[in-house]
C-alpha positions, -999 to +999 in steps of 0.1 A: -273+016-096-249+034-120-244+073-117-243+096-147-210+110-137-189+084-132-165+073-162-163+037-177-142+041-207-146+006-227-112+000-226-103-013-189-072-002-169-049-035-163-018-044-143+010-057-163+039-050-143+051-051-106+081-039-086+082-049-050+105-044-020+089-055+015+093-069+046+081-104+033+105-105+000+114-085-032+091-104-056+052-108-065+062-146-064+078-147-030+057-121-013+028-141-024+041-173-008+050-155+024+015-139+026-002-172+019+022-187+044+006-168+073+046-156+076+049-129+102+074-103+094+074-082+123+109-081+143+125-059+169+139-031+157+177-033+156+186-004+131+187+023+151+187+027+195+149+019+210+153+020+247+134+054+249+105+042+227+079+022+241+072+009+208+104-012+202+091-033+171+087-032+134+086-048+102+119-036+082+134-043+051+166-056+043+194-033+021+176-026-011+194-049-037+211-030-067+193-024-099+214-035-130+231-006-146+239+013-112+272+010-095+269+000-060+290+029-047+265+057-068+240+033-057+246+033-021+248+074-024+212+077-025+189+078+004+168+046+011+137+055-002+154+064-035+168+037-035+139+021-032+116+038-060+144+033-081+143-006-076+106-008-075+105+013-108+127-006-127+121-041-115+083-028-128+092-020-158+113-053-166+087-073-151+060-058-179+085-061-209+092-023-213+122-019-200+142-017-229+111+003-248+110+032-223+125+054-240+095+056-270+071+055-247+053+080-228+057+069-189+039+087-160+046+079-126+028+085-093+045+078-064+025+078-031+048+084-001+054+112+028+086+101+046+115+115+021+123+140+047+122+118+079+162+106+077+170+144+064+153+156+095+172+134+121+205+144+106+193+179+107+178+179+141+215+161+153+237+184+135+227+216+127+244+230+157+278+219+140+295+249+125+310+230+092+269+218+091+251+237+058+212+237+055+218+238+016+231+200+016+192+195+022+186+213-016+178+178-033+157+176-064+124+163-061+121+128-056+104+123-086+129+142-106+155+114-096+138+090-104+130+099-140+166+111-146+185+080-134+156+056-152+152+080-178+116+079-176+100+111-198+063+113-189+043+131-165+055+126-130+041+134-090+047+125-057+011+121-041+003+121-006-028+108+012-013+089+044-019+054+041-043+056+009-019+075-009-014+043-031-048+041-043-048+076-045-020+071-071-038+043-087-070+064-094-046+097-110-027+069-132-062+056-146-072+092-154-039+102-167-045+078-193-082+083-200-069+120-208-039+104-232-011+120-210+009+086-209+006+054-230+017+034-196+015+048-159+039+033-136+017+040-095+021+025-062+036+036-027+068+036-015+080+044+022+107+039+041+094+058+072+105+029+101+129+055+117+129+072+151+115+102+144+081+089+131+084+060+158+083+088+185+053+102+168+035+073+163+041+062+198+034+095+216+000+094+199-002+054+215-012+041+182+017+017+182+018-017+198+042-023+226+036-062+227+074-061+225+078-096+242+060-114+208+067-095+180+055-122+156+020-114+177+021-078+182-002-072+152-036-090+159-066-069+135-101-074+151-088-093+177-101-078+213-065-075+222-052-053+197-030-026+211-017-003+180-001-011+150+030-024+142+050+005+120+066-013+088+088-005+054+091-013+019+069-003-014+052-015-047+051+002-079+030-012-107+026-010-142-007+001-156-017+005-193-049+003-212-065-037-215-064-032-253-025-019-258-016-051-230-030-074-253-023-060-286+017-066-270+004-099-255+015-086-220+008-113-189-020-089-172-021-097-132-057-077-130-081-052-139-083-021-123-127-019-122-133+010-098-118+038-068-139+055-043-125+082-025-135+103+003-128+123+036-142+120+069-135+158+076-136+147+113-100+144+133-071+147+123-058+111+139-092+093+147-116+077+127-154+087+128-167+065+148-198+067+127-180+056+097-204+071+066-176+085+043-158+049+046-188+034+037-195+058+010-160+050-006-168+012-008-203+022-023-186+045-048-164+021-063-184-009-066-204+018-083-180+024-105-174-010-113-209-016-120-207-046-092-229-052-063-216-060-030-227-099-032-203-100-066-176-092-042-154-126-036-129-108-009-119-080+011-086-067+019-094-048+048-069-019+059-071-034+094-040-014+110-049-038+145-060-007+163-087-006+184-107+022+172-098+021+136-106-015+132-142-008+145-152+018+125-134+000+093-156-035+105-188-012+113-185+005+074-183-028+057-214-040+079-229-006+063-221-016+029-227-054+025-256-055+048-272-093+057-243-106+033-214-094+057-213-128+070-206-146+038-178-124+023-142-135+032-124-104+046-087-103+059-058-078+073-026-083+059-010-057+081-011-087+104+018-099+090+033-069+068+028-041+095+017-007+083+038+007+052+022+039+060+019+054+019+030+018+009+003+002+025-030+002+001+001-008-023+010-041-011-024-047-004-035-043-038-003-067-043-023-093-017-055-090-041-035-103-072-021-132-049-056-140-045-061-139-076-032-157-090-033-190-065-073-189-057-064-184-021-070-159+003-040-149+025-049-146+063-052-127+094-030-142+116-029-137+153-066-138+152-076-156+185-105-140+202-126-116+174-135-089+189-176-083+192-176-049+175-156-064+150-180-095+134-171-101+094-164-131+078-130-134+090-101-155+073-082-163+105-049-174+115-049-202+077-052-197+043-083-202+025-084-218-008-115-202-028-114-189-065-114-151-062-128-127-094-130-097-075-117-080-047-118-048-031-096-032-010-098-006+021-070+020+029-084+046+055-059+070+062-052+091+093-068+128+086-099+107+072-087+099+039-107+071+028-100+051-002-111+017-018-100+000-048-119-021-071-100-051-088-107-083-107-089-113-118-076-106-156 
């Protein structure tokens, strides 16, 4: 089963920190409770004007709350999604005890996202026909480059984008990063905070959004037969990874091993899934191969189930590929259901509902779930939590272009 060419250092990848800021709470302990809860987060959308969009609800977050050590007026100065790395950065690094050792330490950081210039282009698209209006306010430093000057963070550093599996896109660099030595701790995970007009016109012209705006607590129903779109969404996760053997020799709480990654492309459309979902499936093969697992060792699936009705097809019709006469056994669920779509947050907090399993032996559910949909049969958690101890779980982020990712993890 193994393959020559894949890696498997003996010292394992772990998670020893997380930084969190999403619809359903700012903590790994609330988030969890929310997710387990079956606690919807989708709202209509109050922060900006909707009448014009036919989509006219989402799954925001709140104001980001201030990190210590910033002002709130210097804090406030930022755009939200710097403000949001730079919570979700920081609260990381406190949560894994290195806060206050950053500055001896090598850190990387991988930051999956693709939305920094949606609010800069609805200010610019509203007021660059203003004579006092100058293009050159737009000449920011790199996202990244904030980040590490404000937090002071001195390793290598990258903003990766791979639409919603940009997250476990990051995960997979921060494991190699330190395989190679680059960093002694990689800080990787998604932030997004692209619930604004602009990408809820484009979403919506390309009617992948739900417009169940009468229930918005209901509007995102994965593998149900009346799915509609996705519900767009906010927030991000950052997470602390370092090598199993430095964790331990600090005596750091680990949340969970990082076992495998399988990435692909469909090289198919640029917004539709291939129907005939071989590269998805062939991610899911590649990283249980690279955790050295078969499928049957798999105790849960976190399934990117974005609730529309062609993605959630092909995603059911590649896990049927992969796990085969044991489809019906495995638990599988769709957090989205309750989270929305992050978008390059997404495969984040997912990851973050696989440690929840893992922390309170209990799977978090698809809610909304009433009617599965035929072309959609797994072993579905619907609409309640199930208690069951959970080892390993793998998690699905397909992304619109075909990027296909899925992540590997077990219970520390």
């Amino acid at each position: 089963m193994v393959s020559s060419h894949l890696r498997f250092p003996t010292d394992r990848t772990c998670i020893t920190g997380i930084g969190a800021g999403t619809p359903l709470g700012w903590d790994f302990e609330s988030i969890s409770q929310n997710l387990l809860a079956g606690k919807s987060a989708v709202r209509e959308i109050l922060g900006f004007d909707v009448a014009n969009h036919p989509s006219k609800i989402g799954a925001g977050i709140a104001d980001v709350p201030v990190p210590p050590g910033f002002s709130e007026v210097a804090f406030r100065s930022r755009s939200r999604l710097e403000q949001l790395c730079l919570f979700c950065v920081q609260a990381s690094l406190q949560d894994a005890g290195l806060w206050q050792k950053k500055d001896q330490l090598r850190i990387g950081l991988i930051i999956g996202n693709a939305s920094d210039c949606m609010w800069h282009w609805e200010e610019d698209g509203l007021t660059f026909m203003k004579e006092e209006y100058c293009l050159a306010k737009r000449d920011r430093p790199p996202l990244v480059s904030i980040i590490q000057k404000e937090l002071g963070i001195q390793g290598p550093a990258t903003v990766l984008s791979a639409a919603c599996a940009s997250a476990n896109f990051a995960f997979d660099m921060a494991r190699q990063w330190l395989d190679l030595g680059l960093a002694d701790v990689c800080l990787a995970g998604g932030c997004d905070t692209g619930l604004t007009a602009v990408t809820l016109a484009c979403f919506g012209n390309l009617r992948a959004l739900s417009r169940n705006n009468e229930n918005p607590a209901g509007a995102s129903r994965p593998f149900d037969r009346g799915r509609d779109g996705f519900v767009l969404g906010e927030g991000g996760v950052m997470f602390v990874l370092e090598k199993e053997n430095r964790a331990k020799s600090r005596s750091a709480p680990i949340y969970g091993n990082v076992l495998g990654c399988g990435l692909t492309s469909d090289a198919h459309h640029m917004v539709i899934p291939n129907p005939e979902p071989t590269q998805a499936a062939r991610a899911i093969r590649m990283a249980l191969e690279e955790a050295g697992l078969n499928p049957d060792q798999v105790d849960y699936v976190n399934a990117h189930g974005t609730s529309t009705p062609v993605g959630d097809a092909a995603e059911a019709k590649a896990i049927q590929m992969v796990f085969e006469e044991i489809t019906r056994i495995v638990p599988v669920s769709s957090t989205k259901s309750m989270t929305g779509h992050l978008l390059t947050a997404a495969s984040a907090l997912e990851a973050l509902a696989c440690l929840t399993a893992f922390r309170y032996s209990a799977i978090p559910p698809t809610i909304n779930l009433q009617d599965i949909d035929p072309d959609c049969q797994l072993n579905h958690v619907a609409n309640h939590v199930q208690e069951r101890k959970v080892k390993v779980a793998l998690s699905n982020s397909f992304g619109f272009g075909g990027s296909n990712s899925c992540l590997v993890l077990a219970a520390a």
